[in-house]
C-alpha positions as CSV (number, residue, x, y, z in Angstrom):
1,X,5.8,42.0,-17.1
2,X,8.8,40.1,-17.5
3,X,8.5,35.9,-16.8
4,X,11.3,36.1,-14.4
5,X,9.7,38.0,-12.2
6,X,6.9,35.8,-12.1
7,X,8.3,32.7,-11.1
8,X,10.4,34.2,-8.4
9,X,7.9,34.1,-5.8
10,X,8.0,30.6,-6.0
11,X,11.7,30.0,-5.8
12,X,11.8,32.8,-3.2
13,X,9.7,31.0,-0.8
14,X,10.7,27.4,-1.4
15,X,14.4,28.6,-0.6
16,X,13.2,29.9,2.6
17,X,11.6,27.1,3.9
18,X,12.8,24.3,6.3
19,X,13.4,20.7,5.6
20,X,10.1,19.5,7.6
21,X,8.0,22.1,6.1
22,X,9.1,21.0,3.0
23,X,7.8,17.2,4.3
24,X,4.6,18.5,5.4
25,X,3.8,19.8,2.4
26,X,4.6,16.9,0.4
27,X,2.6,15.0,2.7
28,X,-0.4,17.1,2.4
29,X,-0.1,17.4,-1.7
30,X,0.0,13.4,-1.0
31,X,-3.3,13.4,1.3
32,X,-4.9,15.3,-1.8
33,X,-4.1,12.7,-4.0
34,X,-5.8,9.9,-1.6
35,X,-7.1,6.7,-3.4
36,X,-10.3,5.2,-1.9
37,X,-10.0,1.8,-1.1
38,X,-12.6,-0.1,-3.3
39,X,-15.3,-2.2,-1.7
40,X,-15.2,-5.7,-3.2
41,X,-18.2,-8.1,-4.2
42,X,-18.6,-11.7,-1.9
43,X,-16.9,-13.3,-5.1
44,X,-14.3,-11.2,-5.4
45,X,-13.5,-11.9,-1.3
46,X,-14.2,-15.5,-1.7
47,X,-11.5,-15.6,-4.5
48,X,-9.3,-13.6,-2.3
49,X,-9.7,-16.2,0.8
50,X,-9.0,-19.3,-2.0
51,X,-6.0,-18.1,-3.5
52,X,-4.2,-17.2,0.5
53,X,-5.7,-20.6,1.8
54,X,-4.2,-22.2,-1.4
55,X,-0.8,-20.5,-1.4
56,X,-0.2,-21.5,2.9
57,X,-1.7,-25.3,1.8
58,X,1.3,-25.3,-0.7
59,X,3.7,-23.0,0.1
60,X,3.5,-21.6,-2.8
61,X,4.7,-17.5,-3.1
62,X,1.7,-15.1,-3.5
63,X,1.7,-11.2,-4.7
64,X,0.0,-9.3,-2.6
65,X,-1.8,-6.1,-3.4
66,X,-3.1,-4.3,-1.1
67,X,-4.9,-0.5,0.1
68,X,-1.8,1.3,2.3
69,X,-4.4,4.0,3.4
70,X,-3.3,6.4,0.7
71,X,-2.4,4.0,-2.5
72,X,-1.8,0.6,-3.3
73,X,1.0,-1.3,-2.6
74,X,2.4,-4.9,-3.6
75,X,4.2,-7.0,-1.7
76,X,5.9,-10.9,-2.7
77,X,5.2,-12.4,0.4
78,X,4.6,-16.7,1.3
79,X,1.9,-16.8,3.3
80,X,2.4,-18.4,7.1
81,X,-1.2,-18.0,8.4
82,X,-4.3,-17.2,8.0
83,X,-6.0,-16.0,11.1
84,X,-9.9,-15.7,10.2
85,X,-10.5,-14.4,14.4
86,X,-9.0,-11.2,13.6
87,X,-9.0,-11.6,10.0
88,X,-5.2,-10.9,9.6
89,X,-2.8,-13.0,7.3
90,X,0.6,-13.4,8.3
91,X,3.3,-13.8,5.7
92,X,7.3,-13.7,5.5
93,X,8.9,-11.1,3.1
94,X,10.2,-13.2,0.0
95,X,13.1,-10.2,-0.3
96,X,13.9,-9.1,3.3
97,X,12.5,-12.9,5.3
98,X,10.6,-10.0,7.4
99,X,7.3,-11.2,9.1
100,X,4.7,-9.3,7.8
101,X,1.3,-9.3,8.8
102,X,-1.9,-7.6,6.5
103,X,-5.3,-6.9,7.6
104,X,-7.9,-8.6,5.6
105,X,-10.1,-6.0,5.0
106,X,-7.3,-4.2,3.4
107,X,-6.5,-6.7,0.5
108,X,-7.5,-6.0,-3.0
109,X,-6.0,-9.0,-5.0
110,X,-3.8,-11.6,-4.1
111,X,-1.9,-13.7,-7.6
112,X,-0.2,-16.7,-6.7
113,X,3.6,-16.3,-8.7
């Protein structure tokens, strides 16, 4: 059998489809590759809480890495607020000055820059 013909199904198909299936699928292949978010030790939170308490205190600029629901991200943020009640920290972009707000729960690791 000749290798042309073997890979032509492929490009057959993927030529026929739309624009949003094409997204879909993308977006399940991306669902498939899922990260778990870790579960992090009372140091490791502790840490977490010193270093955002620290960086509002002194205005200092703080890298923010956190689980997105699929991956991780990072984001260079200045923290604003820390808002233990509904354990959210709000921040302001350092890029963009967008307000920004991150769920506790969701940070990994926080480095002050």
């Amino acid at each position: 059998m000749d290798n042309r013909n073997r890979d032509r199904g492929t490009i057959k198909w993927t030529s026929l489809m739309l624009p949003e299936h094409v997204e879909m699928i993308k977006k399940v292949w991306k669902e498939d590759e899922r990260i778990e978010k870790p579960i992090l030790d009372e140091q490791q939170i502790e840490e977490i809480g010193f270093k955002l308490q620290r960086a509002m205190t002194d205005s200092l600029p703080v890298e923010v890495r956190f689980h997105n629901g699929f991956d991780y991200s990072e984001e260079k943020v200045k923290v604003v607020q820390l808002d233990p009640q509904n354990r959210k920290v709000k921040c302001i972009g350092l890029r963009d000055k967008i307000h920004t707000s991150f769920q506790f729960d969701d940070i990994v690791d926080v480095n002050i820059i």
